[in-house]
C-alpha positions as a printed Julia matrix, in Angstrom:
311×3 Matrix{Float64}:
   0.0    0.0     0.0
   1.76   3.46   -1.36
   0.52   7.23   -0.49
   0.01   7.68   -4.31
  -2.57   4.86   -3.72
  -4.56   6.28   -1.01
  -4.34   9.57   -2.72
  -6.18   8.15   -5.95
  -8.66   6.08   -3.86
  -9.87   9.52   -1.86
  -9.89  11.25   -5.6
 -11.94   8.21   -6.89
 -14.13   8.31   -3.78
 -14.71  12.43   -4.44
 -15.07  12.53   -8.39
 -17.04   9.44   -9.06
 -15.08   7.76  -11.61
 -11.94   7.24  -12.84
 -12.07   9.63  -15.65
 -12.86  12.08  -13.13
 -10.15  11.38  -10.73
  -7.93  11.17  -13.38
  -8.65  14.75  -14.67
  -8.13  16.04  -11.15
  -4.9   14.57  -10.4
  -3.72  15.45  -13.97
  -3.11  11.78  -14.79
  -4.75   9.02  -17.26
  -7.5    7.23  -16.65
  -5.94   3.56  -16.48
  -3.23   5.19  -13.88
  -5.4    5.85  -11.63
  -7.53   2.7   -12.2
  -4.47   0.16  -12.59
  -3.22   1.85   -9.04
  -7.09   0.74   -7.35
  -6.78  -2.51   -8.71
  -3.89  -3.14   -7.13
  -5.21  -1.84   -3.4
  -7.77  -3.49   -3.94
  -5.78  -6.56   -4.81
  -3.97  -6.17   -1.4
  -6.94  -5.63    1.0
  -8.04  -8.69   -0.36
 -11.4   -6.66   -1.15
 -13.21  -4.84   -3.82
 -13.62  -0.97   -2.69
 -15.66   0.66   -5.31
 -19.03  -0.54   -7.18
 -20.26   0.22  -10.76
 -23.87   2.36  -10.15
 -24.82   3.39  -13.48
 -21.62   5.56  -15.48
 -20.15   5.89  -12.2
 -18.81   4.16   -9.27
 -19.56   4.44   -5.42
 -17.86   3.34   -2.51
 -18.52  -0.1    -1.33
 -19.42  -0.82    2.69
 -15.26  -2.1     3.08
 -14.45   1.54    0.96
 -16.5    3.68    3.37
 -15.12   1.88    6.23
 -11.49   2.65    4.4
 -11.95   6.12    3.53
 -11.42   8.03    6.85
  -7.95   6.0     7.31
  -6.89   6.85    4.1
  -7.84  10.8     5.08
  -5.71  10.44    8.24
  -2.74   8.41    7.12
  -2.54  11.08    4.09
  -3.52  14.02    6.99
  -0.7   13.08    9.18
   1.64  12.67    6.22
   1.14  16.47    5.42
   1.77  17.35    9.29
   5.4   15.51    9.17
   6.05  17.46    6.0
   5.08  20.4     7.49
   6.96  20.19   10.63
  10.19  19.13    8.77
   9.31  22.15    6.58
   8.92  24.32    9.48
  12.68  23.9    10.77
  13.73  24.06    7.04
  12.4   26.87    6.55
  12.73  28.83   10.27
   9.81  29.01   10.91
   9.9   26.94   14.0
  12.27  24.63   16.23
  15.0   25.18   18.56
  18.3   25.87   18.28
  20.94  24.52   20.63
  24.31  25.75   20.82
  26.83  26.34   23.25
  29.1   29.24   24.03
  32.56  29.84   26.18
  31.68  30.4    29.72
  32.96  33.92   29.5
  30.8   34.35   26.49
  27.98  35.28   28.66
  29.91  38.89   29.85
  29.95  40.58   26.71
  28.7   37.99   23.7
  25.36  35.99   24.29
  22.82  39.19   24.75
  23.92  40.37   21.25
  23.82  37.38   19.66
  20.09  36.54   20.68
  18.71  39.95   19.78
  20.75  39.66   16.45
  19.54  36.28   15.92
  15.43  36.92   16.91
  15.09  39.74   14.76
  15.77  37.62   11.65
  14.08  34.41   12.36
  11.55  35.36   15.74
   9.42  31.82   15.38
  12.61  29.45   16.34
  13.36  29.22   19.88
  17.05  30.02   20.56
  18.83  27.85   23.74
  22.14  29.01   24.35
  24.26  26.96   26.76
  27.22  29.33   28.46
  29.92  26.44   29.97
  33.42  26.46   30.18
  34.85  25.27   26.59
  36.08  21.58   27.47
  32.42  21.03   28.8
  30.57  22.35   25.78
  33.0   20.15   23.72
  31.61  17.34   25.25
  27.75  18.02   24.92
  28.56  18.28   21.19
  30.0   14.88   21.2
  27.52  13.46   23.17
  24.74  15.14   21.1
  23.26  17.25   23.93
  24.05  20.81   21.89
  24.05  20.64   18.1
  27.1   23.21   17.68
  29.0   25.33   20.14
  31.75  27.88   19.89
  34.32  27.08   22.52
  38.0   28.6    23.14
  40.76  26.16   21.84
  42.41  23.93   22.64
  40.19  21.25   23.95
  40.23  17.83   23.44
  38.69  17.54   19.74
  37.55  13.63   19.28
  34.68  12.83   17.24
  34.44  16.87   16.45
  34.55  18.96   13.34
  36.52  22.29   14.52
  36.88  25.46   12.37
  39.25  28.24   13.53
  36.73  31.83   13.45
  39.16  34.43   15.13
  41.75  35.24   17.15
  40.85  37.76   20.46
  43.6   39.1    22.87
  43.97  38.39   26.5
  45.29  41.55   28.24
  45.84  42.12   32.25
  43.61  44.52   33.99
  44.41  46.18   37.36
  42.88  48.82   39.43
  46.8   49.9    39.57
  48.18  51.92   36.54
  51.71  50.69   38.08
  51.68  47.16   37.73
  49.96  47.29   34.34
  52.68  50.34   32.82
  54.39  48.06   30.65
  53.81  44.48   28.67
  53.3   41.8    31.69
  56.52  39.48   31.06
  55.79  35.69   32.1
  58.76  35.91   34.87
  55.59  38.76   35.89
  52.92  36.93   35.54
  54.27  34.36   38.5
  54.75  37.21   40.82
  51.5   39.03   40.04
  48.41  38.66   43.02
  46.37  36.81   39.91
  42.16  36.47   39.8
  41.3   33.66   37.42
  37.82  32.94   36.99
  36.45  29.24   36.18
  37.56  27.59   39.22
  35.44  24.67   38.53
  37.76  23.69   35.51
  41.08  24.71   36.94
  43.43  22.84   34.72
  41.24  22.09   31.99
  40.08  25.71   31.45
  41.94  27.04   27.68
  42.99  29.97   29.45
  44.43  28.59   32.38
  46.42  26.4    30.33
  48.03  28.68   28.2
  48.9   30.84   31.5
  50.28  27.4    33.3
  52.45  27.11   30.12
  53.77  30.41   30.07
  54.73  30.22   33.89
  56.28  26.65   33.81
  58.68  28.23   30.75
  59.88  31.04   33.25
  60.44  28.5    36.02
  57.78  29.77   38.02
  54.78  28.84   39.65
  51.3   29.97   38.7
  49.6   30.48   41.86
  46.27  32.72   41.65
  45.54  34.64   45.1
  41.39  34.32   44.49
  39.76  31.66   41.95
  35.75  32.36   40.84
  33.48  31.09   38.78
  32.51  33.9    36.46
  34.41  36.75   34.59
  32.18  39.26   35.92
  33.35  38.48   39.87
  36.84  38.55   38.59
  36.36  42.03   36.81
  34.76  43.1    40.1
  37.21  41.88   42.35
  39.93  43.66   40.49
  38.16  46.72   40.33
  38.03  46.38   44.15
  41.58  46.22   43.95
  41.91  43.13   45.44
  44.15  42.05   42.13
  44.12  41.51   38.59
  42.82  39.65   36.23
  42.96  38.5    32.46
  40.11  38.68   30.24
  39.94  39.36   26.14
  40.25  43.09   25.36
  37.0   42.84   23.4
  34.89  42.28   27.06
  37.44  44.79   28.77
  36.0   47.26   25.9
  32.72  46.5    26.05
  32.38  47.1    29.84
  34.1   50.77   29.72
  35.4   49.94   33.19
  36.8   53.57   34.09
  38.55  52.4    37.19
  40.66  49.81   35.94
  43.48  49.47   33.26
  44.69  47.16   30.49
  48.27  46.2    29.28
  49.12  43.55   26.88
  51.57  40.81   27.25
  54.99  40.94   26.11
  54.49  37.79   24.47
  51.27  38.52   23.23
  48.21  36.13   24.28
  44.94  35.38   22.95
  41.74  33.02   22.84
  41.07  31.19   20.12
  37.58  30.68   19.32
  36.31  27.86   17.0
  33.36  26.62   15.85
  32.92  22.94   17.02
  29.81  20.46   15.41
  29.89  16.37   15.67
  31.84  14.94   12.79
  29.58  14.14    9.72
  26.64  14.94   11.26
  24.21  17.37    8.94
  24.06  20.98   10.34
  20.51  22.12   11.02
  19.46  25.48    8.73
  18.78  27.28   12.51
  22.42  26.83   13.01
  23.99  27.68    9.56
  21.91  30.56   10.18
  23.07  31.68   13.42
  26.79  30.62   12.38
  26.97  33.82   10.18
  25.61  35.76   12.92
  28.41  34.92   15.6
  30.58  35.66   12.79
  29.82  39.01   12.58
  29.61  40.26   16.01
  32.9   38.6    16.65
  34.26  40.76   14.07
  32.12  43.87   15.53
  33.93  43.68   18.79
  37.06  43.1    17.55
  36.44  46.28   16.4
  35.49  47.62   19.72
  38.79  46.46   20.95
  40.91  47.84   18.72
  39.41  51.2    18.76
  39.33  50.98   22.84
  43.53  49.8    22.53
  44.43  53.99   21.48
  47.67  54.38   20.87
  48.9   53.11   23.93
  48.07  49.2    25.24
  48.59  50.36   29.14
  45.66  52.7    28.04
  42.43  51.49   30.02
């Protein structure tokens, strides 16, 4: 039993005849009639009856005909849901961001995003990078943008930018110059994503740096979230690292921003399971992320001056 079956029996049931249902569905007449045969062939039972020039439904095609309008009903509602997320016009979209993302990325992102397609549902995840790695894998997000490196099995990754770390201090002094990484040992640090330690992107780059100058990387407070950091310094309680682009965007007066000597950045990727089919929400929103990366990378240069101690 085929759809195109059920769709000529409900034609044949409406028009009468063959001819008729024929002419509706743009067909010939022994298409349609050859196609009935054969249903009727398989049900083991005869569904229409010759009255006069035409034909009406027998008792077995009356009791047949409201299946055959809800199979082919509920066959229109899967197309149309499918065409729905196809199309944006409905369906969720699941992707997950850096933790720090949240400070100075998400907000932007989901107004930019709902103004061009406001009838899908947006679900961004904020997690620290080797976490959001692993909901990709395991299917729980479809796509995520995390901060490399992290540990890439069973991922496609694709490089998007490049965004430099810089130290910020309530203290013009200890931020007048490029922080050396015989500095950053010494230097009361604030490092945010205490939960990760170690496997935070950040933190390993900074372990890195320290273990090549011999010294030990020993942060005086650990937090969750960039914001507490940012706060913390700004209470002068020490300093903190965070990518110029958020140091822009917050237009924190009080504090100040120097690169490193050895200059430092996050690098954010786009991450998706390997051969798995990208849904059209997320190619859409792809471009979007895209752009506002590039928008604050903007911000940060322009907020740099002519001087990188300049906060």
């Amino acid at each position: 039993m085929t759809l195109q079956q059920l769709s000529y029996f409900l034609a044949t049931a409406e028009h009468g005849s063959f001819t008729a249902a024929a002419r509706s569905l743009y067909l010939t007449q022994p298409s349609v009639s050859e196609q009935i045969r054969q249903l009727e062939a398989e049900l083991g039972i005869a569904l229409f009856a010759r009255a006069g020039r035409g034909l009406v439904l027998t008792e077995a095609g009356r009791r047949f005909r409201p299946e055959a309008e809800r199979v082919l009903a509920d066959v229109e509602r899967a197309r149309e849901s499918v065409a729905e997320i196809r199309e944006l016009r409905g369906g969720t979209l699941s992707f997950g961001m850096f933790g720090t993302a949240s400070a100075y990325l998400i907000a932007d992102l989901a107004a930019d995003f709902r103004r061009r397609h406001p009838d899908v549902r947006l679900r961004l995840v904020g997690l620290n990078s080797s976490e959001v790695a692993d909901q990709v894998r395991d299917g729980a997000l479809e796509a995520g943008l995390i901060v490399l490196p992290i540990d890439d099995r069973g991922l496609d990754l694709r490089v998007a930018r490049r965004e430099e770390l810089v130290m910020i201090s309530r203290d013009p002094g200890r931020v007048s110059a490029p922080v050396t990484n015989e500095q950053l040992g010494e230097a009361p640090l604030i490092l945010f994503d205490a939960q990760y330690g170690a496997d935070d992107p950040m933190r390993r780059q900074l372990v890195e740096r320290a273990q090549r100058a011999g010294v030990a990387l020993q942060p005086v407070i650990e937090v969750e979230s960039m914001e507490a950091a940012v706060a913390l310094a700004a209470r002068g309680l020490g300093d903190t690292i965070v990518p110029r682009a958020a140091f822009a965007k917050r237009n924190a007066r009080s504090l100040h921003a120097v690169s490193f000597d050895e200059p430092l950045y996050d690098t954010f990727a786009f991450i998706a399971r390997r051969d798995a089919p990208l849904s059209p929400a997320v190619r859409a929103f792809i471009p979007i992320v895209e752009r506002r990366l590039d928008r604050l990378a903007e911000t940060a240069l322009y907020a740099a001056g002519p001087s990188e101690a300049d906060g």
